[in-house]
PyMOL Python script that loads the backbone (N, CA, C, O; Angstrom):
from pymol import cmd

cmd.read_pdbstr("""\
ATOM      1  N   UNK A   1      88.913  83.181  59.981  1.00  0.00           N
ATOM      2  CA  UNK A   1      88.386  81.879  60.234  1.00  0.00           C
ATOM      3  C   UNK A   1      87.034  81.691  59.557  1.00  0.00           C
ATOM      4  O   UNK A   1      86.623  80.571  59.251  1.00  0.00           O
ATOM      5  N   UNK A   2      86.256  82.968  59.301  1.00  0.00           N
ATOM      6  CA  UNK A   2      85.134  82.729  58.811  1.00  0.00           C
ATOM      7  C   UNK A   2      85.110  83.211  57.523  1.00  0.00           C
ATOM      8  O   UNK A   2      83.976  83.406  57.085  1.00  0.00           O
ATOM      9  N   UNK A   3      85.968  83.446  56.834  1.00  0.00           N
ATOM     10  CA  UNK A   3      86.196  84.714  55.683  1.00  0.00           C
ATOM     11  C   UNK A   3      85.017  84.014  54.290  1.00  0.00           C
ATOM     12  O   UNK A   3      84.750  84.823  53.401  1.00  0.00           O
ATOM     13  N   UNK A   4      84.472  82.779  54.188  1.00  0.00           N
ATOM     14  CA  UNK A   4      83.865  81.852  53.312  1.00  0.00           C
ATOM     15  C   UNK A   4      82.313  82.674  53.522  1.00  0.00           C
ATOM     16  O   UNK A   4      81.735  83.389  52.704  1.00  0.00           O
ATOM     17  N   UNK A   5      81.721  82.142  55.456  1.00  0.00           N
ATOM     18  CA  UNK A   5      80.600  81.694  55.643  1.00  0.00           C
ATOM     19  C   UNK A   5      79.008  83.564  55.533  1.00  0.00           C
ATOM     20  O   UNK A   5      79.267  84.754  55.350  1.00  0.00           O
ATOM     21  N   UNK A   6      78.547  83.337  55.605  1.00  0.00           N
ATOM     22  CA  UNK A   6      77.318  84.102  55.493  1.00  0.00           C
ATOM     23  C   UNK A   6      77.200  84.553  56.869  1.00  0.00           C
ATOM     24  O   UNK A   6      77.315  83.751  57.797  1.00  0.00           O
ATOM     25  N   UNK A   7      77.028  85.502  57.013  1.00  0.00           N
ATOM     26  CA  UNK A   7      77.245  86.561  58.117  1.00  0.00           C
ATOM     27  C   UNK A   7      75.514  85.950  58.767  1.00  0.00           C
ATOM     28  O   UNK A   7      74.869  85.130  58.114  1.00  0.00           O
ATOM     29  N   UNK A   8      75.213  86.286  59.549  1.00  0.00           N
ATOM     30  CA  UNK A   8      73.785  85.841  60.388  1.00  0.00           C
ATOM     31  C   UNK A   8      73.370  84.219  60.442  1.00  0.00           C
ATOM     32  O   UNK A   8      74.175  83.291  60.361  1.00  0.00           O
ATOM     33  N   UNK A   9      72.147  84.120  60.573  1.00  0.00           N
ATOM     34  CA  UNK A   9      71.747  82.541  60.193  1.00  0.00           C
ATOM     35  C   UNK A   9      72.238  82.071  61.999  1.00  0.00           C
ATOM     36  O   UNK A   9      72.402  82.880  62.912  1.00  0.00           O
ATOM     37  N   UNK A  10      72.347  80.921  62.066  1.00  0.00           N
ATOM     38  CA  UNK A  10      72.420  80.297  63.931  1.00  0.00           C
ATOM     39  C   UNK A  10      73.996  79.903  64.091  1.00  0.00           C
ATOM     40  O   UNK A  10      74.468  79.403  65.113  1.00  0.00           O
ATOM     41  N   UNK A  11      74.528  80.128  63.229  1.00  0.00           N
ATOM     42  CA  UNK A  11      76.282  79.400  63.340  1.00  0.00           C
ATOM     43  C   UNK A  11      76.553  80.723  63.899  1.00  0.00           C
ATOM     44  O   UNK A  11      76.692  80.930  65.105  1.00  0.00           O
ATOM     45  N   UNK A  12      76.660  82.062  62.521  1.00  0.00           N
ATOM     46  CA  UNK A  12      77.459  83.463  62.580  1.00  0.00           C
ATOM     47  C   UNK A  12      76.628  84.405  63.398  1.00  0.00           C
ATOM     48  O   UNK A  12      76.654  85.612  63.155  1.00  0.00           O
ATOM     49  N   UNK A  13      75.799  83.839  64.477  1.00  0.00           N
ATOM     50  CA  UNK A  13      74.994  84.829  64.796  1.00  0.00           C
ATOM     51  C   UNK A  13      75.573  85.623  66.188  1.00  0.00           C
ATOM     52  O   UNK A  13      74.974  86.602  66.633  1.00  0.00           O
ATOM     53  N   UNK A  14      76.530  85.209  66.679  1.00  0.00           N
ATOM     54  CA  UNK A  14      77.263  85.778  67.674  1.00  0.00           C
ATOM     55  C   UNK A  14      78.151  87.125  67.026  1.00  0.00           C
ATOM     56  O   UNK A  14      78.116  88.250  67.524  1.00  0.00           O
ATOM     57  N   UNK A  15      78.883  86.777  65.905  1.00  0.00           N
ATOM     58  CA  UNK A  15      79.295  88.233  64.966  1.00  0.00           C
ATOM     59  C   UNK A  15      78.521  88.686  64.576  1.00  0.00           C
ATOM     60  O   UNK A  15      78.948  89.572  63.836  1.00  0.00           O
ATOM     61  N   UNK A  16      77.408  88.661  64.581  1.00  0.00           N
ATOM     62  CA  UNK A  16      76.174  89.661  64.109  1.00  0.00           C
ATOM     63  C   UNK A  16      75.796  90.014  65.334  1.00  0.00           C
ATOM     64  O   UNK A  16      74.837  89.258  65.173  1.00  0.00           O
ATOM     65  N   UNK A  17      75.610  90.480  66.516  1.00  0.00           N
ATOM     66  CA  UNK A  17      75.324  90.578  67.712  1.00  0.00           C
ATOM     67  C   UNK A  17      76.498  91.425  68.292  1.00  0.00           C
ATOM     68  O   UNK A  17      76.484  92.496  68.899  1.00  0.00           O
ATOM     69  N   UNK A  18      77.729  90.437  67.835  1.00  0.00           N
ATOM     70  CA  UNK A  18      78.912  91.524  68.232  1.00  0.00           C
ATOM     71  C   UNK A  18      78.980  92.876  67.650  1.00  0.00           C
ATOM     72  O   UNK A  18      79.142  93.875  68.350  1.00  0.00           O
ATOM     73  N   UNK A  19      78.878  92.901  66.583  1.00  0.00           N
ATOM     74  CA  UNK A  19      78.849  94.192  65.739  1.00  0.00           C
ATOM     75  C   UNK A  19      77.302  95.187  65.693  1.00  0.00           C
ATOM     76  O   UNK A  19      77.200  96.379  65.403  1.00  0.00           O
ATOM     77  N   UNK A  20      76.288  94.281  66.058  1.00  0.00           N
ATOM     78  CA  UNK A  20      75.070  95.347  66.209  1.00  0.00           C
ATOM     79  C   UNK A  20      75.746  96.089  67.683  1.00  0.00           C
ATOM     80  O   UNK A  20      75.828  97.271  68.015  1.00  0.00           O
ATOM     81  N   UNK A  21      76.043  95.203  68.161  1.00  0.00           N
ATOM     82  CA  UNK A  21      76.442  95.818  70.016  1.00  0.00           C
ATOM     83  C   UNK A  21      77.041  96.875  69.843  1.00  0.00           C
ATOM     84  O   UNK A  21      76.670  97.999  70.182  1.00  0.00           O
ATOM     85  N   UNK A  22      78.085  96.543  69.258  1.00  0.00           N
ATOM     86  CA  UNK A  22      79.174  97.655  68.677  1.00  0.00           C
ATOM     87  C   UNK A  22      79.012  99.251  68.296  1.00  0.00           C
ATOM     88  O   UNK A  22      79.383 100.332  68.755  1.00  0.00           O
ATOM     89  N   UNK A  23      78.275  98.783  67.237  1.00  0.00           N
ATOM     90  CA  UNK A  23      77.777 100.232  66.401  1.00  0.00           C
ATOM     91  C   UNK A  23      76.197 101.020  67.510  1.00  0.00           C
ATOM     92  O   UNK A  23      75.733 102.159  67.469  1.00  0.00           O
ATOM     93  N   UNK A  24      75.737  99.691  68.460  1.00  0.00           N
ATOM     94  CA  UNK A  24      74.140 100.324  68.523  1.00  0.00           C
ATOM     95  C   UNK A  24      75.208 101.466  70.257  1.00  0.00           C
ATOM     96  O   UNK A  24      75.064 102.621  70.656  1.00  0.00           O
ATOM     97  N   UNK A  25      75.879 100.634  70.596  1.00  0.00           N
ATOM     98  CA  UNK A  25      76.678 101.306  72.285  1.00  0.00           C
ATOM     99  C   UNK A  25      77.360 102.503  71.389  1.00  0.00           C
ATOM    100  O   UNK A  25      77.623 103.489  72.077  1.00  0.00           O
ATOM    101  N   UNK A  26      77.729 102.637  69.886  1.00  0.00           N
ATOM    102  CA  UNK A  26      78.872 103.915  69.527  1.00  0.00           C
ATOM    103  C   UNK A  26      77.505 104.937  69.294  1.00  0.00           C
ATOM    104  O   UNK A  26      77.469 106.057  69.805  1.00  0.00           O
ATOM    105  N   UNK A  27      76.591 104.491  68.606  1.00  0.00           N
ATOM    106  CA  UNK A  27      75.696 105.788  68.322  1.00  0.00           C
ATOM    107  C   UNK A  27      74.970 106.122  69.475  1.00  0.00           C
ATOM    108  O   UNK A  27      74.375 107.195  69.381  1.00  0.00           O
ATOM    109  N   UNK A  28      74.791 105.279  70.961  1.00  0.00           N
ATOM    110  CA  UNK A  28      74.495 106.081  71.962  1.00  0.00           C
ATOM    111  C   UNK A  28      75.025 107.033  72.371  1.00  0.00           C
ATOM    112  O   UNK A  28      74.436 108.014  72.825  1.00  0.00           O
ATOM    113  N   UNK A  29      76.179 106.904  72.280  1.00  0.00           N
ATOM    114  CA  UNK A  29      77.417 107.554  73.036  1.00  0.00           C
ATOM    115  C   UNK A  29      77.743 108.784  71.871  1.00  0.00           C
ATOM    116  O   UNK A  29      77.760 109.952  72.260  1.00  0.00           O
ATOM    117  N   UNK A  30      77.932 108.545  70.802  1.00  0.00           N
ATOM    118  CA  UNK A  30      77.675 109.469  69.768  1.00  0.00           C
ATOM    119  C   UNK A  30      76.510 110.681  69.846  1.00  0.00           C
ATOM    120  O   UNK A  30      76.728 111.862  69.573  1.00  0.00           O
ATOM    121  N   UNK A  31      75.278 110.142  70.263  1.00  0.00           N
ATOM    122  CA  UNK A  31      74.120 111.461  70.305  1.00  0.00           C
ATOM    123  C   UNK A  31      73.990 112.043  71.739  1.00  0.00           C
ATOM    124  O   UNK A  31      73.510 113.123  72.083  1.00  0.00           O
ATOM    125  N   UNK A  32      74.592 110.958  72.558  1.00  0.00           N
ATOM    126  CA  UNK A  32      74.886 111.980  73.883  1.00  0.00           C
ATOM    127  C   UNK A  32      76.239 113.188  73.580  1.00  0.00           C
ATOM    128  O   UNK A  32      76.181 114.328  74.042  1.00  0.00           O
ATOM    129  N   UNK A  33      77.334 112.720  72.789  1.00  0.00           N
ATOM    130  CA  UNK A  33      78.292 113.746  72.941  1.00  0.00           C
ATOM    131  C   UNK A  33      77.642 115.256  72.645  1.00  0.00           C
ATOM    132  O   UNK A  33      77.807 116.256  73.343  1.00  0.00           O
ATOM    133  N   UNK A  34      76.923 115.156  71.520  1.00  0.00           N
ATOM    134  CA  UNK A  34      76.867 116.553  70.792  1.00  0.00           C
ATOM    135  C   UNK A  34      75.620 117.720  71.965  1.00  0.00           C
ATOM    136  O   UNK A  34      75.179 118.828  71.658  1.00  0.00           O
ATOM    137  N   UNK A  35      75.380 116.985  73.185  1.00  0.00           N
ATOM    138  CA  UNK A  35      74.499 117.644  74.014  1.00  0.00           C
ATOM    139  C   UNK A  35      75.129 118.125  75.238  1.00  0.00           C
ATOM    140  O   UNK A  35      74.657 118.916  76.054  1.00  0.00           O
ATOM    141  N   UNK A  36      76.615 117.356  75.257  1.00  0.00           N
ATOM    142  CA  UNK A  36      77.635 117.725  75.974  1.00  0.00           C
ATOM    143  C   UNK A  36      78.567 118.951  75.574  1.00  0.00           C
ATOM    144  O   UNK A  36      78.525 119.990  76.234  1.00  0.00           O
ATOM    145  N   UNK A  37      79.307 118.821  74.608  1.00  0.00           N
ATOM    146  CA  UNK A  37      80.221 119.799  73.995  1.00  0.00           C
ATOM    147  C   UNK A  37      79.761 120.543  72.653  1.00  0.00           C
ATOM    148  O   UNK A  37      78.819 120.287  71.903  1.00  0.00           O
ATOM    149  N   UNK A  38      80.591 121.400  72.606  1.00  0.00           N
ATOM    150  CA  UNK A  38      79.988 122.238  71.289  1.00  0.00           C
ATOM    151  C   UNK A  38      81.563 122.341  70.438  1.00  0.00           C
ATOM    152  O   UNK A  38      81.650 123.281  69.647  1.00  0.00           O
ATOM    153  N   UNK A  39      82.648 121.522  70.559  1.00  0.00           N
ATOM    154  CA  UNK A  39      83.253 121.588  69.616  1.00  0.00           C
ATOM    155  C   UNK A  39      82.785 120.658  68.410  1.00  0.00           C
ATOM    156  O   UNK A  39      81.970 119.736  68.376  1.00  0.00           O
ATOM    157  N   UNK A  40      83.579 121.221  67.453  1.00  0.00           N
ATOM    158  CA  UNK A  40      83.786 119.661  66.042  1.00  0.00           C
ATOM    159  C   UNK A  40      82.827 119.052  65.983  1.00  0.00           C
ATOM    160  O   UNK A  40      82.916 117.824  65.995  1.00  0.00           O
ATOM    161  N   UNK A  41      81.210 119.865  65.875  1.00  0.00           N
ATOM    162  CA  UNK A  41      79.930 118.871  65.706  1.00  0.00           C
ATOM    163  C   UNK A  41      79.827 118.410  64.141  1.00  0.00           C
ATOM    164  O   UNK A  41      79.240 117.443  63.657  1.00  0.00           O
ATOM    165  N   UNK A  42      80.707 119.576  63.435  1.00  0.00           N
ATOM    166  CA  UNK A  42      80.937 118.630  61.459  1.00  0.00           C
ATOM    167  C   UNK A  42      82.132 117.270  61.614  1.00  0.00           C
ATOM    168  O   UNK A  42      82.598 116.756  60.598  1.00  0.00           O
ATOM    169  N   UNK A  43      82.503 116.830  62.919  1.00  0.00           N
ATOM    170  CA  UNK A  43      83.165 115.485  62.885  1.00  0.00           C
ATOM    171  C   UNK A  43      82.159 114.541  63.159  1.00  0.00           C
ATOM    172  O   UNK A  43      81.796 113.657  62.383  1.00  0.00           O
ATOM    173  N   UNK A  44      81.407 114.908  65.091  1.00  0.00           N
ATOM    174  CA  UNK A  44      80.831 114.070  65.460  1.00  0.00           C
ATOM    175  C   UNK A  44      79.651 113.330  64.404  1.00  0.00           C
ATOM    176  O   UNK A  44      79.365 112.161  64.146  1.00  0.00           O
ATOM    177  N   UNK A  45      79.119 114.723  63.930  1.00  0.00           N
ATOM    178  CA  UNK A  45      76.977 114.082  63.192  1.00  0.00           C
ATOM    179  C   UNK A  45      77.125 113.372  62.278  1.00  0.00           C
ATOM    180  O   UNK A  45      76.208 112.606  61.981  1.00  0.00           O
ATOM    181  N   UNK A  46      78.774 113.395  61.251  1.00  0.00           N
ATOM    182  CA  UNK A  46      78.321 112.522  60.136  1.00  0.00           C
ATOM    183  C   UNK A  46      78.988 111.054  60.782  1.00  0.00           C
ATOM    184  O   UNK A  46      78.574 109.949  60.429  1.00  0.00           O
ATOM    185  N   UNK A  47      79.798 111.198  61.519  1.00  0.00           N
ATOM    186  CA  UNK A  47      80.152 109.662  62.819  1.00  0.00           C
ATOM    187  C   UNK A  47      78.830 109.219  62.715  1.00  0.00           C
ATOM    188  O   UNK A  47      78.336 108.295  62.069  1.00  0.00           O
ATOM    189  N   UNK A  48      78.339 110.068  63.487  1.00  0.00           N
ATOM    190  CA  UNK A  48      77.042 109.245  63.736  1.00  0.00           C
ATOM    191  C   UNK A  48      75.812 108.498  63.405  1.00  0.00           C
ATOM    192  O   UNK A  48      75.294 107.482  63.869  1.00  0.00           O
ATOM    193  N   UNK A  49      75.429 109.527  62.217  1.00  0.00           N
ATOM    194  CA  UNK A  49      74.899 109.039  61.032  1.00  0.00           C
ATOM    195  C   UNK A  49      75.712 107.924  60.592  1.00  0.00           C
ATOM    196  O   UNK A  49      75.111 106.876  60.826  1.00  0.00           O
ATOM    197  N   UNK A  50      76.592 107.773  60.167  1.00  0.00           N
ATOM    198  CA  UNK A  50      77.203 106.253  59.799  1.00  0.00           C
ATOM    199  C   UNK A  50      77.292 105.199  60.696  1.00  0.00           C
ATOM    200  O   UNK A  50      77.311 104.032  60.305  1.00  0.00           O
ATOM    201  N   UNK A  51      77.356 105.551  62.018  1.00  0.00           N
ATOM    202  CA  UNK A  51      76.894 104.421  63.109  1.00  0.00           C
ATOM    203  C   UNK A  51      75.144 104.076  62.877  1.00  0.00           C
ATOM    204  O   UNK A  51      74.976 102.858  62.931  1.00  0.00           O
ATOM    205  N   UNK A  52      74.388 104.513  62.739  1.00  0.00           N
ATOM    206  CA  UNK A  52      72.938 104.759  62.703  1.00  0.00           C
ATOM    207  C   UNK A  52      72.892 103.690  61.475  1.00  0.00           C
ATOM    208  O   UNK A  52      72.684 102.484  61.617  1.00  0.00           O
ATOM    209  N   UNK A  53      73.121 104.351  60.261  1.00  0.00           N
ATOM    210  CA  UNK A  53      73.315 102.993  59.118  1.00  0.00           C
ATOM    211  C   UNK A  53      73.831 101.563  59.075  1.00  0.00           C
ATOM    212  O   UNK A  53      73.531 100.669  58.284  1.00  0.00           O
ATOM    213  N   UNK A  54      74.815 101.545  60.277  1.00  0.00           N
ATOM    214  CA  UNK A  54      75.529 100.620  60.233  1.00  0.00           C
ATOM    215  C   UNK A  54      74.629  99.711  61.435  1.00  0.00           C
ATOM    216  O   UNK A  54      74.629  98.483  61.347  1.00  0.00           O
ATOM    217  N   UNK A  55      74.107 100.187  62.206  1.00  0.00           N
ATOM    218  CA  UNK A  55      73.020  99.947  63.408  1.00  0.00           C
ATOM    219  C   UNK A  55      71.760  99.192  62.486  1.00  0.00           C
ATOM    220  O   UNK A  55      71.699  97.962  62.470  1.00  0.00           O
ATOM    221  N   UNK A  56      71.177  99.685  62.039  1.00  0.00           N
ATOM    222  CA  UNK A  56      70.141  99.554  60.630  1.00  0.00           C
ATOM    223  C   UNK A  56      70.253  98.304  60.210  1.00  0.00           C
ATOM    224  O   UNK A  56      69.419  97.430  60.444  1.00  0.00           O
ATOM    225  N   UNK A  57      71.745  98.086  59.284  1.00  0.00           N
ATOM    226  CA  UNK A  57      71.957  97.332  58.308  1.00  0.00           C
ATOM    227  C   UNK A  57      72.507  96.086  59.430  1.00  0.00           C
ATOM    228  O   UNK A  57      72.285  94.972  58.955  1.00  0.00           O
ATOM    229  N   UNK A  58      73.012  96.049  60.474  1.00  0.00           N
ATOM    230  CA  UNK A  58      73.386  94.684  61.566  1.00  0.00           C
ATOM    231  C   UNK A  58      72.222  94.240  61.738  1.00  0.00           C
ATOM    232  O   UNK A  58      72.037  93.056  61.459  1.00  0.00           O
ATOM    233  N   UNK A  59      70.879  95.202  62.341  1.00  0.00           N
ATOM    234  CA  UNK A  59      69.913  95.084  62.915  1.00  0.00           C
ATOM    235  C   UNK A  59      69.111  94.364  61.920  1.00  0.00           C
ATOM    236  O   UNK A  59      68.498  93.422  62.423  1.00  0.00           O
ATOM    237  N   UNK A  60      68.937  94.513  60.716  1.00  0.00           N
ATOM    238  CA  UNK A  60      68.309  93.234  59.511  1.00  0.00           C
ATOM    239  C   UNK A  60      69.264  92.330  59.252  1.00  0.00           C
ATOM    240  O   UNK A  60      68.609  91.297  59.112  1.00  0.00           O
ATOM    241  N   UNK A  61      70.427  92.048  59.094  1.00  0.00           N
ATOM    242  CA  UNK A  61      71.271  90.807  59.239  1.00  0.00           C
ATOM    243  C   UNK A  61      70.671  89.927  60.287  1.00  0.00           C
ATOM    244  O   UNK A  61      70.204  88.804  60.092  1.00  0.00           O
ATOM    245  N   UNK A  62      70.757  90.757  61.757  1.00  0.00           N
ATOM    246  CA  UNK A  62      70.506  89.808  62.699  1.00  0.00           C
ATOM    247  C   UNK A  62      69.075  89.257  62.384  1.00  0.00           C
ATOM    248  O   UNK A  62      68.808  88.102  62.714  1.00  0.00           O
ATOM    249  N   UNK A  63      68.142  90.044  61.757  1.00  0.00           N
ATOM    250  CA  UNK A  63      66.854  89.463  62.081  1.00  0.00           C
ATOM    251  C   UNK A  63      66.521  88.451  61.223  1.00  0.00           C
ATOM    252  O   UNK A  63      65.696  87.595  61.542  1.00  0.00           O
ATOM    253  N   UNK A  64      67.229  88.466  59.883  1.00  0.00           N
ATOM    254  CA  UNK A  64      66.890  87.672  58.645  1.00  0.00           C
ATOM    255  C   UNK A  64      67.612  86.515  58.300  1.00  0.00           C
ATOM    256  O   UNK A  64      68.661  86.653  58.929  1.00  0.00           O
ATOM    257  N   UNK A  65      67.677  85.496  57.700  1.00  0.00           N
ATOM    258  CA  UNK A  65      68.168  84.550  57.462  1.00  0.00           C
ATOM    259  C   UNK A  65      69.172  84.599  56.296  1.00  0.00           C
ATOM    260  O   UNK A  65      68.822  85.267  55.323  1.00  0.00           O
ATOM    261  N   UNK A  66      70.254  84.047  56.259  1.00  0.00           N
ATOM    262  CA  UNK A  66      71.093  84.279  54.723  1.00  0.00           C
ATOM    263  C   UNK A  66      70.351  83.468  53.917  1.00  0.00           C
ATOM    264  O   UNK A  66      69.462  82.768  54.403  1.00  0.00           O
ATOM    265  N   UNK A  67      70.601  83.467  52.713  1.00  0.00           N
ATOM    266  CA  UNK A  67      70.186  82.606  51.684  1.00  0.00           C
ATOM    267  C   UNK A  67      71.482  82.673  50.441  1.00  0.00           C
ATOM    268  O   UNK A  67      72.017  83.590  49.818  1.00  0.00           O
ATOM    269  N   UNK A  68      71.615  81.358  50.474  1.00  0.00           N
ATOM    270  CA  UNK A  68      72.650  81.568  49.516  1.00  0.00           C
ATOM    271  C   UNK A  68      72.714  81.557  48.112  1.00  0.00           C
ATOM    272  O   UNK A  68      71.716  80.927  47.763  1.00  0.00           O
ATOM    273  N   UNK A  69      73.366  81.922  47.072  1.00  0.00           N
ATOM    274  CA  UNK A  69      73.085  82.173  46.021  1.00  0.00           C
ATOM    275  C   UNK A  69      73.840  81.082  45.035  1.00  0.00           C
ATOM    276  O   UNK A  69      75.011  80.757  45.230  1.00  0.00           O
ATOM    277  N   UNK A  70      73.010  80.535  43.917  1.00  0.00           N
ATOM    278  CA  UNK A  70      73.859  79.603  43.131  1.00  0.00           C
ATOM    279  C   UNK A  70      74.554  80.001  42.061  1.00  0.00           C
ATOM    280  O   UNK A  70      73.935  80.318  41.045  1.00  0.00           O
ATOM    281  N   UNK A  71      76.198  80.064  42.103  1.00  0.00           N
ATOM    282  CA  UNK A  71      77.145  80.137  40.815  1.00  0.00           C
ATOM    283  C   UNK A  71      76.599  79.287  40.097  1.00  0.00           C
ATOM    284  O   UNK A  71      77.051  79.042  38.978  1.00  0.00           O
TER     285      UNK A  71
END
""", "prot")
cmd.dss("prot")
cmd.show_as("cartoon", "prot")
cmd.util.cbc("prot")
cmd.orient("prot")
């Protein structure tokens, strides 16, 4: 439905919110596991690290404004 519009800004700012939520609740839950268990920590850390980036990169979407670019 939105496949056109610019991700953030006051229209798309509920999918930018959805997805910071997303990634910021997986990398909590992500740096608590590895203090819990001691299996498969070469699965969990690089998970997590990519939640962390992905946390990052929502977290300046949400804060910044799009600007669009002229063809």
């Amino acid at each position: 439905m939105a496949k056109e519009t610019l991700i953030g800004g006051i229209y798309n700012k509920p999918i930018a919110i959805g997805n910071l939520m997303h990634f910021g609740v997986g990398t909590i839950v992500l740096v608590k596991i590895p203090s819990n268990i001691q299996t498969h920590p070469e699965i969990i850390i690089p998970l997590t690290a990519v939640y962390v980036i992905f946390v990052i990169l929502f977290a300046y979407v949400f804060r910044t404004y799009p600007s669009k670019t002229v063809k």
